[in-house]
C-alpha positions as CSV (number, residue, x, y, z in Angstrom):
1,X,0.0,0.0,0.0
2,X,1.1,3.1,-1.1
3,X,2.3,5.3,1.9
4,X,2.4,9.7,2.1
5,X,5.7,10.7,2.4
6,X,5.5,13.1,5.6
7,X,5.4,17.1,5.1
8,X,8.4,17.8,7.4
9,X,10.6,15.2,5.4
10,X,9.6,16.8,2.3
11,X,10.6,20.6,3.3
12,X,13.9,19.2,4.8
13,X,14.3,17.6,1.1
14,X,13.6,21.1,-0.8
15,X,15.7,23.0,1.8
16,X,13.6,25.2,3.2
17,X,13.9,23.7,6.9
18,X,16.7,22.2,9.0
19,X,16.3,18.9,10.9
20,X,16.9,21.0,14.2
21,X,14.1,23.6,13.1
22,X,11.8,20.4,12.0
23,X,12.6,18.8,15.9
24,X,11.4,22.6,17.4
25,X,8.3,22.3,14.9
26,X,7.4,18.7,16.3
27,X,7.5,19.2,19.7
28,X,5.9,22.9,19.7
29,X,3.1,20.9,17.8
30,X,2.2,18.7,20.7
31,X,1.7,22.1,22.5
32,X,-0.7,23.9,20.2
33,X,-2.6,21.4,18.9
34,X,-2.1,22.6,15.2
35,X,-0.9,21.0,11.9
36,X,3.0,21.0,11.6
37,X,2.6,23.6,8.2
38,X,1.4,26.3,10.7
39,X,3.9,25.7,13.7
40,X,6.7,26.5,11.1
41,X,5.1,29.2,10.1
42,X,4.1,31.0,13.1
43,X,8.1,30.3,14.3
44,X,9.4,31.9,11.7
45,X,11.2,29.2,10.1
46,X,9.0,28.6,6.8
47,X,6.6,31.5,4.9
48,X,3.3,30.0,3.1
49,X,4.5,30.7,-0.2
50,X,7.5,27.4,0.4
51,X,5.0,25.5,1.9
52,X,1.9,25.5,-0.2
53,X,3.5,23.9,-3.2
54,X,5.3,21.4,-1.0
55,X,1.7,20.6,0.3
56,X,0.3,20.3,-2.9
57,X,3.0,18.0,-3.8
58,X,2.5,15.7,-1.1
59,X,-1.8,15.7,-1.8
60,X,-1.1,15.5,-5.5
61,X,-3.3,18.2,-5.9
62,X,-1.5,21.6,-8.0
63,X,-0.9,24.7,-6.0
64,X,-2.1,28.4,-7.7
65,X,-1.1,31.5,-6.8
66,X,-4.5,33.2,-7.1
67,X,-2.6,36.6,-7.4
68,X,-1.9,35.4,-11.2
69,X,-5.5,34.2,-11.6
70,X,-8.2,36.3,-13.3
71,X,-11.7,34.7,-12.3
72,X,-14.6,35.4,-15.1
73,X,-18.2,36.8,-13.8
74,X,-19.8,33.5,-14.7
75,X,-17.4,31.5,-13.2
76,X,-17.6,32.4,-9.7
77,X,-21.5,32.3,-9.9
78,X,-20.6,28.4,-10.5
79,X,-20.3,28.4,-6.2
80,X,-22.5,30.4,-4.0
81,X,-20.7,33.2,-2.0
82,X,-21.6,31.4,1.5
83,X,-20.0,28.0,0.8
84,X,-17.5,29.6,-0.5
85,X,-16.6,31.6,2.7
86,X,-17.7,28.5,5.3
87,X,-15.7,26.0,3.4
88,X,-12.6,28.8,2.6
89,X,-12.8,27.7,-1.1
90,X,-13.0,29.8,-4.7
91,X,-14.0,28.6,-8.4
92,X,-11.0,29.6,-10.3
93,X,-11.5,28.7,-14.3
94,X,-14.6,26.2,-15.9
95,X,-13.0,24.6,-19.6
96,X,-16.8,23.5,-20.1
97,X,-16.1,19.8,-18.7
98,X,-14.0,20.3,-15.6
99,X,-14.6,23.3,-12.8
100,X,-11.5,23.5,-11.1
101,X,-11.9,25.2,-7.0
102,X,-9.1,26.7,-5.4
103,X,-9.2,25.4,-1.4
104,X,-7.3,26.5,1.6
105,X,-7.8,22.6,2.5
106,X,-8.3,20.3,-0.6
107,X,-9.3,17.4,1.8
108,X,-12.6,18.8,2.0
109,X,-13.9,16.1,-0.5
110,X,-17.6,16.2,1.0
111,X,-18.1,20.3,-0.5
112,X,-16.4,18.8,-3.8
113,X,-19.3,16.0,-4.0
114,X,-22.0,18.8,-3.6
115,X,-20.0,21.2,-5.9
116,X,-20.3,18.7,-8.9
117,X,-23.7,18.1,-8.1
118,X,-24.8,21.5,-8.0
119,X,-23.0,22.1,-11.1
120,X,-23.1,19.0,-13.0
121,X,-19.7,19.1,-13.8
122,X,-16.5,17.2,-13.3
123,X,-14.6,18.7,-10.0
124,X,-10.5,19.6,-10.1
125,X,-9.2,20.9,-6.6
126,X,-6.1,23.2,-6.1
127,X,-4.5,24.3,-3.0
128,X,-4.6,28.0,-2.4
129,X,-3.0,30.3,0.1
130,X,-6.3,30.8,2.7
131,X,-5.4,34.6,2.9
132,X,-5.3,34.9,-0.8
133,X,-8.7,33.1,-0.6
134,X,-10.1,35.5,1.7
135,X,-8.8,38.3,-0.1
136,X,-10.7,37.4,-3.3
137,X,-13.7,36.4,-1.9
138,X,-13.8,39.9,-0.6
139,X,-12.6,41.6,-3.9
140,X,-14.8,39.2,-6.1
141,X,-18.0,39.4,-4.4
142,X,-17.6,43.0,-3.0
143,X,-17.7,43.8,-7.1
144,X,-20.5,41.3,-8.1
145,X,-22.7,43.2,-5.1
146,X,-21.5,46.7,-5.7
147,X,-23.1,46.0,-9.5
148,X,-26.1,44.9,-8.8
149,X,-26.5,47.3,-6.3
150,X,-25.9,49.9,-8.9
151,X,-28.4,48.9,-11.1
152,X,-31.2,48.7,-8.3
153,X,-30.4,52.3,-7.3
154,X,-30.3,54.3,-10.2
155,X,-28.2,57.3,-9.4
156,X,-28.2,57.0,-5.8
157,X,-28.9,60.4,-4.8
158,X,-31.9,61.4,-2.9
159,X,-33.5,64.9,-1.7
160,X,-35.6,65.3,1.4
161,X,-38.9,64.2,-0.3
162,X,-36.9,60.8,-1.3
163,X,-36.7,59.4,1.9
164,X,-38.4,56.2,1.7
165,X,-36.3,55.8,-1.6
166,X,-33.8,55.7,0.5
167,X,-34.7,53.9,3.2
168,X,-35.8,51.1,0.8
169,X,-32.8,51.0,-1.6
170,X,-31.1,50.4,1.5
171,X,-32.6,47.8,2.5
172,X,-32.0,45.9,-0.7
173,X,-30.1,42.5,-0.5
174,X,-27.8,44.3,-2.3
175,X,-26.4,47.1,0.0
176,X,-26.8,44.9,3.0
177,X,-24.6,42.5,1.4
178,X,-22.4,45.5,0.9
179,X,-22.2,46.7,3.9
180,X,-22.0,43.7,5.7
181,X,-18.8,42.9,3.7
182,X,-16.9,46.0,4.6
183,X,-17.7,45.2,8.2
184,X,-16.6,41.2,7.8
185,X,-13.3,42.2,5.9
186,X,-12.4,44.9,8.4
187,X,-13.0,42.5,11.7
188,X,-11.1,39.6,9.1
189,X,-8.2,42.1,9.0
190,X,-7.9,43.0,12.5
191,X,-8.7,46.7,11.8
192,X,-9.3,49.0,14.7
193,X,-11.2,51.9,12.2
194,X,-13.4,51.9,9.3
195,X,-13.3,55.2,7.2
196,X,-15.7,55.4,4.4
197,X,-14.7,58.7,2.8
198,X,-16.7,60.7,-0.2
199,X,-14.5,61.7,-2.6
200,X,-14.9,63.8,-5.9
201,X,-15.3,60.3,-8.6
202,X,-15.4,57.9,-6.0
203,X,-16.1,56.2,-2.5
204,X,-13.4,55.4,-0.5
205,X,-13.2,52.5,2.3
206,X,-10.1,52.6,4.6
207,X,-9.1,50.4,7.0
208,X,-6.7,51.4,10.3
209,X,-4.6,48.3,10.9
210,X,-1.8,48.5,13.6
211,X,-2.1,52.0,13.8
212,X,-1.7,52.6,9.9
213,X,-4.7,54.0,7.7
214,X,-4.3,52.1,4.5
215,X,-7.0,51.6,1.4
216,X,-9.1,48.7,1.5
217,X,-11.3,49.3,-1.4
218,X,-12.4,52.2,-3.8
219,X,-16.5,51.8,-4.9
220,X,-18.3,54.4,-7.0
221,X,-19.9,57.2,-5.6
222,X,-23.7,56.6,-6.7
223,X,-23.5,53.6,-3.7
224,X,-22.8,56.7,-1.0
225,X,-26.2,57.4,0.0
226,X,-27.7,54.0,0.4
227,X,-24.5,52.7,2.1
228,X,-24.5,56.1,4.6
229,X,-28.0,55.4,4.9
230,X,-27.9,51.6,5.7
231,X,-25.6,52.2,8.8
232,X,-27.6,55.1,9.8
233,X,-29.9,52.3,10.2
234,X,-28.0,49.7,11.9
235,X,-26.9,52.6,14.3
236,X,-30.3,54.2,15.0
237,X,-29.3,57.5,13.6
238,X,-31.8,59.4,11.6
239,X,-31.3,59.1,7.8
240,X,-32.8,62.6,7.1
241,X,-30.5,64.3,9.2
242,X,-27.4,65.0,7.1
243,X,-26.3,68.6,8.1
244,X,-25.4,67.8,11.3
245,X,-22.7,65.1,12.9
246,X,-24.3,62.0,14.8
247,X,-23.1,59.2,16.8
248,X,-24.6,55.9,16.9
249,X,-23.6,52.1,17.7
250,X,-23.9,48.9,16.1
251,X,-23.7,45.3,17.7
252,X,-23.4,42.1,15.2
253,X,-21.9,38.9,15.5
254,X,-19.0,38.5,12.8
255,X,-16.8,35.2,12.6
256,X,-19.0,34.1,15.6
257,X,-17.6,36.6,17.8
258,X,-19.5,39.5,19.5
259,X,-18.3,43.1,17.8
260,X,-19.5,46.7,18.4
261,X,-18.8,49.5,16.1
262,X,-19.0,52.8,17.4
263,X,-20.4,54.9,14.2
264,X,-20.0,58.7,13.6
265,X,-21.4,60.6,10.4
266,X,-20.0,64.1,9.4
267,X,-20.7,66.6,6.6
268,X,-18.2,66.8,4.1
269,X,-17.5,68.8,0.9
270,X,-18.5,65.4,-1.2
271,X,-21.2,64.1,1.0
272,X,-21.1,62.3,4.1
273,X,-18.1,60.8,5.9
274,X,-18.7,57.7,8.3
275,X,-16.0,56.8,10.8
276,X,-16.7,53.2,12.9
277,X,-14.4,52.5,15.9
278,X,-14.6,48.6,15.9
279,X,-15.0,46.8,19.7
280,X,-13.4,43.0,19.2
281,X,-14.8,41.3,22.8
282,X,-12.8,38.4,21.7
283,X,-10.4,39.9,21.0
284,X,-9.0,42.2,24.2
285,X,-6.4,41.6,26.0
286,X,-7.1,41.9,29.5
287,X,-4.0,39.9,31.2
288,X,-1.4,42.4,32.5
289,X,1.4,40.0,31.1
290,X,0.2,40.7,27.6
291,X,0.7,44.4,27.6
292,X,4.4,44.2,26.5
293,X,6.0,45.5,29.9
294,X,9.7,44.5,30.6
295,X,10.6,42.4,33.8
296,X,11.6,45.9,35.9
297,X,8.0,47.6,34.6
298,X,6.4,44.9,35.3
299,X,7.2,44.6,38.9
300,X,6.9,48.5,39.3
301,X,3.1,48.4,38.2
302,X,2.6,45.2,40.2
303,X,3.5,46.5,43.0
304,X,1.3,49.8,42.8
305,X,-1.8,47.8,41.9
306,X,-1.4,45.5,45.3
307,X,-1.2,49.3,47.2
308,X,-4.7,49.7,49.5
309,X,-5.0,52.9,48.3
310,X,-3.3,56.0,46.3
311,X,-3.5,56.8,42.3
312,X,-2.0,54.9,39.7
313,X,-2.5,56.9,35.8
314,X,-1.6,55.8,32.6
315,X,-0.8,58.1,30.1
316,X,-1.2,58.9,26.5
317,X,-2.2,60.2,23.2
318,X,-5.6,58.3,21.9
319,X,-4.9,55.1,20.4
320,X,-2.5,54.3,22.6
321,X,-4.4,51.3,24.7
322,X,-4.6,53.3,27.8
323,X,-7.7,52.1,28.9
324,X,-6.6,48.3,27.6
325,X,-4.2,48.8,30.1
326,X,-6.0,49.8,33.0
327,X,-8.6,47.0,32.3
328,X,-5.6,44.4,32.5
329,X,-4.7,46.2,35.8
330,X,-8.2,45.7,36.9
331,X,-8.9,41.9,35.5
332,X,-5.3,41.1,37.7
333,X,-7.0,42.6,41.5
334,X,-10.9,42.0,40.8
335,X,-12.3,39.6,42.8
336,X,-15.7,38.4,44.6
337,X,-13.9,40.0,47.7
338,X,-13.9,43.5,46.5
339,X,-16.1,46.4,44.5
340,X,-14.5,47.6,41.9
341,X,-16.5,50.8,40.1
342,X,-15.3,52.5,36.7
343,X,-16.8,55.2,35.3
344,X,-16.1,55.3,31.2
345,X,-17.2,57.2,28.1
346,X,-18.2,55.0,26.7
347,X,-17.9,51.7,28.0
348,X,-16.2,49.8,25.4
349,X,-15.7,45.9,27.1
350,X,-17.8,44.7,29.7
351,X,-15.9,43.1,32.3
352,X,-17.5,40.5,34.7
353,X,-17.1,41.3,38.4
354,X,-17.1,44.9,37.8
355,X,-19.6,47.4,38.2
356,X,-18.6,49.9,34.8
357,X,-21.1,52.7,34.8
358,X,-21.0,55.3,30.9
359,X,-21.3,59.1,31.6
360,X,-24.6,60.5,29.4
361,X,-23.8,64.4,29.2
362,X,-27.4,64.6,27.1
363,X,-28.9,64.0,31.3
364,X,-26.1,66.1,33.1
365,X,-24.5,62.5,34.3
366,X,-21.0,63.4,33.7
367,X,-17.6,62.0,35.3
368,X,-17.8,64.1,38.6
369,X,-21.2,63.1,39.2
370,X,-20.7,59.3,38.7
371,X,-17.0,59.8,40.9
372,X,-19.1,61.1,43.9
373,X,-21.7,58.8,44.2
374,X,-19.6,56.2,43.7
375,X,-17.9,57.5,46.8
376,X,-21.3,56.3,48.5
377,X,-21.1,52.8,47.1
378,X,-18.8,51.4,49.4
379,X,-16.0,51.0,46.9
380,X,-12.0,49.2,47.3
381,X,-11.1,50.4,43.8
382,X,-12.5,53.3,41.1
383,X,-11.6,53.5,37.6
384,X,-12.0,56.8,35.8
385,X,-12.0,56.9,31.4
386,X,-10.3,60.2,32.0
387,X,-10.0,62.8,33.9
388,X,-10.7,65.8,32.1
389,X,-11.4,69.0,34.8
390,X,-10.3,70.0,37.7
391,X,-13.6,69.1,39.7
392,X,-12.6,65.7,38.5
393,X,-8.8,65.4,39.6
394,X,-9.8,67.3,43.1
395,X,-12.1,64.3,43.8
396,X,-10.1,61.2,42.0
397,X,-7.1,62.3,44.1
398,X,-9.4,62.8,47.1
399,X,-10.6,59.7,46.4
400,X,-6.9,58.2,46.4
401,X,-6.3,59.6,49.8
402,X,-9.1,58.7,51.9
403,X,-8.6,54.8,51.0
404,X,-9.6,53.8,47.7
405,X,-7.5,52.6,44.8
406,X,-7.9,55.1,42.4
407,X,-6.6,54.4,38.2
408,X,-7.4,57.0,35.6
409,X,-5.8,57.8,32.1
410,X,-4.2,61.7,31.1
411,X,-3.6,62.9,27.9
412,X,0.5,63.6,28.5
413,X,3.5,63.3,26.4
414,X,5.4,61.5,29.2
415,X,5.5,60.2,33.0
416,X,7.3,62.4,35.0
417,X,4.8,65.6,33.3
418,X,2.0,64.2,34.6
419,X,2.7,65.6,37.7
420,X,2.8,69.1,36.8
421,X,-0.4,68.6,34.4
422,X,-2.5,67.6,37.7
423,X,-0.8,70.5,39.5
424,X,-2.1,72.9,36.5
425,X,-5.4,71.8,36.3
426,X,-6.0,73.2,40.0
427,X,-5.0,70.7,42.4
428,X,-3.1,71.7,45.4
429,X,0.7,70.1,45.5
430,X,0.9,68.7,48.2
431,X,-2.1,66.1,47.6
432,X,-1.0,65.3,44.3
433,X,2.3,64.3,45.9
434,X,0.4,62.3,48.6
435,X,-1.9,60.5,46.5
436,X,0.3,59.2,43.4
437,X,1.8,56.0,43.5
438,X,2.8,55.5,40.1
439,X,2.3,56.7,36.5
440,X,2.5,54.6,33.4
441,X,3.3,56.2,30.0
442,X,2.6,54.8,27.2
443,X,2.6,54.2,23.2
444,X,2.2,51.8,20.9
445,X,5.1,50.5,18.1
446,X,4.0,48.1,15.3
447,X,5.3,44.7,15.6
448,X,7.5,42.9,13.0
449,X,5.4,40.0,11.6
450,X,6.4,36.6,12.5
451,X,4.9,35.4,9.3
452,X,8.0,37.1,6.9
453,X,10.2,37.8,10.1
454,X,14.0,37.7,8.4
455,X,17.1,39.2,9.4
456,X,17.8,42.6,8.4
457,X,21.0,43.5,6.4
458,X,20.4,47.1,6.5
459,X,21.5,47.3,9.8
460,X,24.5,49.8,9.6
461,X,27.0,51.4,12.6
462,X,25.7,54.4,11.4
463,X,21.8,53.4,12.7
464,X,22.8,52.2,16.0
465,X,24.6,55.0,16.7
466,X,21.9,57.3,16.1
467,X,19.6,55.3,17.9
468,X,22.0,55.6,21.0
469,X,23.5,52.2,20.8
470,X,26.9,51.0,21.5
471,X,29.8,50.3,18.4
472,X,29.4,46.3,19.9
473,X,25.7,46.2,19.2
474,X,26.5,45.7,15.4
475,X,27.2,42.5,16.1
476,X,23.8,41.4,17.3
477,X,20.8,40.2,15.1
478,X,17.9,42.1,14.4
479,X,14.7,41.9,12.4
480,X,12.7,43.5,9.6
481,X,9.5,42.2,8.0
482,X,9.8,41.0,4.2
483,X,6.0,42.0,3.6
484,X,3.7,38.9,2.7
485,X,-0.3,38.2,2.6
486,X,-0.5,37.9,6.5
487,X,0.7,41.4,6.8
488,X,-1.1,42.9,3.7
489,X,2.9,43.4,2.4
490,X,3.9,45.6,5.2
491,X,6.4,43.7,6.6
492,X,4.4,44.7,10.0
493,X,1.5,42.8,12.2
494,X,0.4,43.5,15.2
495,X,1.4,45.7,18.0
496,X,3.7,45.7,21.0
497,X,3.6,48.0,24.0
498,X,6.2,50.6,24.9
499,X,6.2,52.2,28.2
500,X,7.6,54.5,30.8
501,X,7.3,53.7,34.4
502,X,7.5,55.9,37.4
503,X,6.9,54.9,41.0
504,X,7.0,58.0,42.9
505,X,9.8,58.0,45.8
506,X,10.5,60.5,48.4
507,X,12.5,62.5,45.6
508,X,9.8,62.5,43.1
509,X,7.2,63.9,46.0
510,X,9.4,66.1,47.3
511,X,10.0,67.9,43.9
512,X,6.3,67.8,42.8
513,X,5.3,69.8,46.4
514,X,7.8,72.4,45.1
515,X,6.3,72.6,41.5
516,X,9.9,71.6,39.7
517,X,9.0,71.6,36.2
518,X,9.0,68.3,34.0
519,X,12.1,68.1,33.3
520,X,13.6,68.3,36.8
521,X,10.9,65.0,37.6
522,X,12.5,63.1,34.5
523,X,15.9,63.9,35.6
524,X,15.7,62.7,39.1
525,X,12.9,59.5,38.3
526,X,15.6,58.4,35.6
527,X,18.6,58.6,38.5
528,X,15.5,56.2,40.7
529,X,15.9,53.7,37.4
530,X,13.3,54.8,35.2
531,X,13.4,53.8,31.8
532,X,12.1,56.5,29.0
533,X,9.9,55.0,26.2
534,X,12.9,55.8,24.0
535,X,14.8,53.0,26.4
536,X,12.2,50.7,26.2
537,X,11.4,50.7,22.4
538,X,15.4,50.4,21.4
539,X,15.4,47.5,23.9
540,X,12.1,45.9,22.2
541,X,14.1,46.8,18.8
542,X,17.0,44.7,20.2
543,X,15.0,42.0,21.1
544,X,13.6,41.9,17.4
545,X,10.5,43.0,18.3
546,X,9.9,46.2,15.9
547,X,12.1,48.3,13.7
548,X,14.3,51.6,13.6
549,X,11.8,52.8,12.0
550,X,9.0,52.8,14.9
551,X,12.1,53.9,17.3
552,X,12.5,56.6,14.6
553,X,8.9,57.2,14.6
554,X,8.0,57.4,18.2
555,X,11.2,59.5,19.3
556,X,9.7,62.2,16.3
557,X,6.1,62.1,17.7
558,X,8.2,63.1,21.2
C-alpha cells in the first residue's frame, strides 16, 4: 500500500527547513494542537509561499497563486458566496467539462461531491494560500454586489422628499450584502477603524490596521447614500438628518464573535463621511502579562496595583491602549472580595465582576457626578476613562487619599509631566504628591510580523549609533518584516507595548510639592531607574521585536 511521504521530510528535502528547526516544529506541535505547516510558520522558520507547493506535492493536488488568476463573472456564480466563505474555497477557471476550485484545505472532498452536483460538472481541486482566498472572496463578491447594487439604485442620490427611496434601496439585499462585507473584511483584517470617505469620482473605504490607515477598497460614488443610509440604520441614527454630525452604535456577530462599532457621520465637501471604531470582545487583551511590559516595569506596576489605596494613571495620546491597560490592571486585582467601580465614556468591554457605569452628558450624568456617588457605594477600587477638569482630579485624588485605589488615564507626552499637568489643572501640590503612587506612560510601536520575520541586512553602525547604541551592538541580530499576505505586504503585524514607568519615591514627591518643572521630575525619576519610552522601544528593537523605523517614529512624535 502506497504510503504519504511526511510534510516535514519533504521541506527538509527542498531546503527550506533544518532537521533542528523540524525537531522545534514537532515538539511545539504537541503544545498547540495545530498541523505541523502552521507551527513552522508562526516560528518563523517557513513563509506559506514554500510551503503551499510542497503541500500540494504531497496531496497530488497543484498549488495556484491566485494573485496570477483572473476569475470570469460566470465562473464564480458556479459556487454560492456562502459556501464559499464556510468552506474557505474559490472557483477559479470552468473549460466546459471540468470546474476547477481553489481550497485553503483540498481534503474537503464532501463540499467537492455537492460542488459537482450543483454544477453538474467534473470537479478539479487546487490548493490556495487561505489569505489569498479571503482576499478574493472579498474583492470578487464585493464587485458582483457593488453591481447589482448599482443597477437597483439608479443614481443614488436622494432629496428630502426621497426618503423612503432611501430607506428602501437600503434595504435591498444588495447594500446589505455590501455593507456587511466591509464590516466582515475589516473585523477579518484586524482593523481597529473603518473610514468610508466621499470623494470627488469615487467612495473610498479605509481600514486602520496596527495604527496605519491604508486603502481597503475604492466603490463608486452613486453607492454613497444607500451605504451612509444603511448604517444610519443599523446605528439608530436618523437618515434625514445630514447637516449635522451624529453618533450611533452597532452590535453584530461576525466570525462568531460579538463586535461593536461605534459609528460617527460628518458633513463633508463630497457628501457624508462615516467613521466606525470597531469593539473585538474576543479579541481584548485583559491579562497584565500581555501588555508588552519589561521584567523591571512589570514589577513597578505590580507592586502599585497591590497598594490599598493612592492613584495609579496611565498616560497617552488616543490610540495608545490606555484604557486596555488599566482594564488588564483591573482583571489582575478584581475579585468576589472587593467592588471595583469605573466610570467610562463609553464603555467599550464589559468586564464580569465589575460594576462599569457610561457618563450620558445629554442628562447632566458626567464623570464628577458618577466619581461622587460612587464614593457612597462602598468601593475598594474606582476606575476613571479620564480625567478631564479639575472638579474631576480634586475628587479622583481625594478619592486616592481617603482609601480607595484610584486608576485613571491623562492625555501627556510622558510620565514624569504628569505631575505638573495635575498641579495645572487646580489641584493643590501637596495632595498630588500624597496621593500618586505610580504613573504609566505609554505608546504603541507596530510589531514585525512573525509570518515574513528575516534578518535585516540594512543594519548599519551608522543606525545604532543614532539610535544611541553601542559600536558592539553591530554584532547582534535584528529583524525586519519582508512584507507577505499575512501582513497585507507591510512587513508589519500587530502591536507591542512601549512604556515609561514611574513609581513616585521620596525625591519624586518632594519635587512635585515644590512645583519643579517636567524636566527636573525626568531627571531625578531616571537617576531612581526609570526607563524612558525611547529606552524601552530600542530594547524591544533589540530584542527583534519592531524596527528603527517605529524607534525613529516614536522619538519624532516626542
Amino acid at each position: 500500500m502506497f504510503k504519504r511521504k511526511k510534510i516535514g521530510e519533504m521541506l527538509i528535502e527542498a531546503g527550506h527547513i533544518g532537521e533542528k528547526e523540524l525537531n522545534i516544529g514537532l515538539a511545539e506541535q504537541k503544545k498547540r494542537g495545530k498541523r505541523i505547516g502552521q507551527v513552522l510558520i508562526e516560528l518563523g522558520y517557513l513563509s506559506e509561499d514554500k510551503l503551499l507547493p510542497i503541500l500540494g506535492k504531497q496531496l497530488k493536488v497543484p498549488f495556484v497563486d491566485l494573485s496570477k488568476v483572473e476569475v470570469k463573472p460566470e465562473v464564480l456564480k458556479m459556487v454560492p458566496e456562502k459556501i464559499a466563505r464556510k468552506h474557505l474555497l474559490i472557483p477559479i477557471s470552468f473549460d466546459g467539462k471540468s470546474l476547477m476550485i481553489g481550497m485553503a484545505d483540498p481534503l474537503d472532498v464532501f463540499i467537492i461531491d455537492e460542488i459537482q452536483f450543483q454544477n453538474n460538472c467534473e470537479v478539479v481541486r487546487a490548493i490556495c494560500s487561505e489569505n489569498q482566498i479571503n482576499d478574493n472572496l472579498d474583492k470578487l463578491y464585493v464587485a458582483g454586489a457593488m453591481a447589482d447594487a448599482l443597477a437597483t439604485m439608479g443614481d443614488g442620490q436622494a432629496s428630502a422628499g426621497e426618503l423612503d427611496a432611501l430607506k428602501k434601496a437600503s434595504d435591498d439585499t444588495p447594500i446589505i450584502k455590501l455593507c456587511n462585507l466591509i464590516l466582515t473584511q475589516a473585523v477579518q483584517k484586524g482593523a481597529s477603524d473603518i473610514h468610508i470617505e466621499p470623494d470627488e469620482g469615487e467612495l473610498r473605504v479605509r481600514l486602520r490596521i496596527d495604527g496605519s490607515l491604508m486603502v481597503s477598497m475604492t466603490l463608486q460614488p452613486e453607492a454613497q447614500a444607500s451605504l451612509v443610509s444603511r448604517l444610519k440604520i443599523l446605528s439608530s441614527m436618523d437618515i434625514s438628518e445630514r447637516r449635522i454630525p451624529q453618533d450611533g452604535r452597532i452590535q453584530m456577530t461576525i466570525m462568531d464573535k460579538p463586535i461593536d462599532f461605534r459609528v460617527n457621520t460628518i458633513p463633508v465637501a463630497y457628501g457624508e463621511k462615516v467613521c466606525l471604531r470597531i469593539l473585538d470582545k474576543s479579541n481584548v487583551q485583559v491579562n497584565l502579562e500581555q501588555m508588552g511590559f519589561t521584567p523591571y516595569n512589570f514589577g513597578l506596576v505590580q507592586k502599585a496595583i497591590a497598594a490599598p489605596n493612592g492613584m495609579v494613571l496611565v498616560t497617552g495620546p488616543t490610540g495608545s491602549g490606555k484604557t486596555t491597560t488599566l482594564y488588564a490592571c483591573l482583571n489582575a486585582i478584581k475579585g468576589v472580595d472587593m467592588n471595583i467601580c469605573t466610570v467610562e465614556n463609553p464603555v467599550e468591554y464589559k468586564l464580569k465582576l465589575i460594576n462599569q457605569v457610561q457618563v450620558r452628558p445629554e442628562i447632566d450624568l458626567d464623570f464628577s457626578k458618577v466619581l461622587r456617588a460612587f464614593l457612597r457605594q462602598d468601593p475598594d477600587v474606582i476606575m476613571l476613562g479620564e480625567i478631564r477638569d479639575e472638579e474631576t482630579a480634586t475628587i479622583a485624588v481625594e478619592a486616592a487619599l481617603t482609601g480607595h485605589l484610584v486608576f485613571a488615564t491623562l492625555h501627556t507626552n510622558d510620565a514624569p509631566s504628569t505631575a505638573s499637568r495635575l498641579i495645572d489643572m487646580g489641584v493643590e501640590p501637596f495632595l498630588v504628591s500624597a496621593a500618586l503612587l505610580c504613573i504609566v506612560s505609554q505608546r504603541l510601536a507596530r510589531r514585525v510580523c512573525k509570518f515574513c520575520k528575516d534578518v535585516d541586512g540594512n543594519i548599519t553602525p551608522e543606525v545604532l549609533q543614532t539610535l544611541g547604541l553601542p559600536p558592539e551592538a553591530i554584532n547582534g541580530t535584528y529583524y525586519r518584516g519582508k512584507g507577505c499576505e499575512k501582513c497585507a505586504t507591510t512587513g508589519y503585524k500587530g502591536r507591542v507595548g512601549v512604556h515609561e514607568v514611574m513609581y513616585t519615591n521620596e525625591s519624586i514627591r518632594r519635587l512635585i510639592i515644590q512645583k519643579a518643572p517636567g524636566d527636573d521630575l525626568m531627571k531625578v525619576a531616571i537617576q531612581s531607574g526609570m526607563k524612558t519610552l525611547k529606552d524601552d522601544i530600542i530594547l524591544k528593537f533589540t530584542q527583534g521585536l519592531t524596527t528603527p523605523d517605529e524607534v525613529f517614529a516614536l522619538c519624532r512624535a516626542d
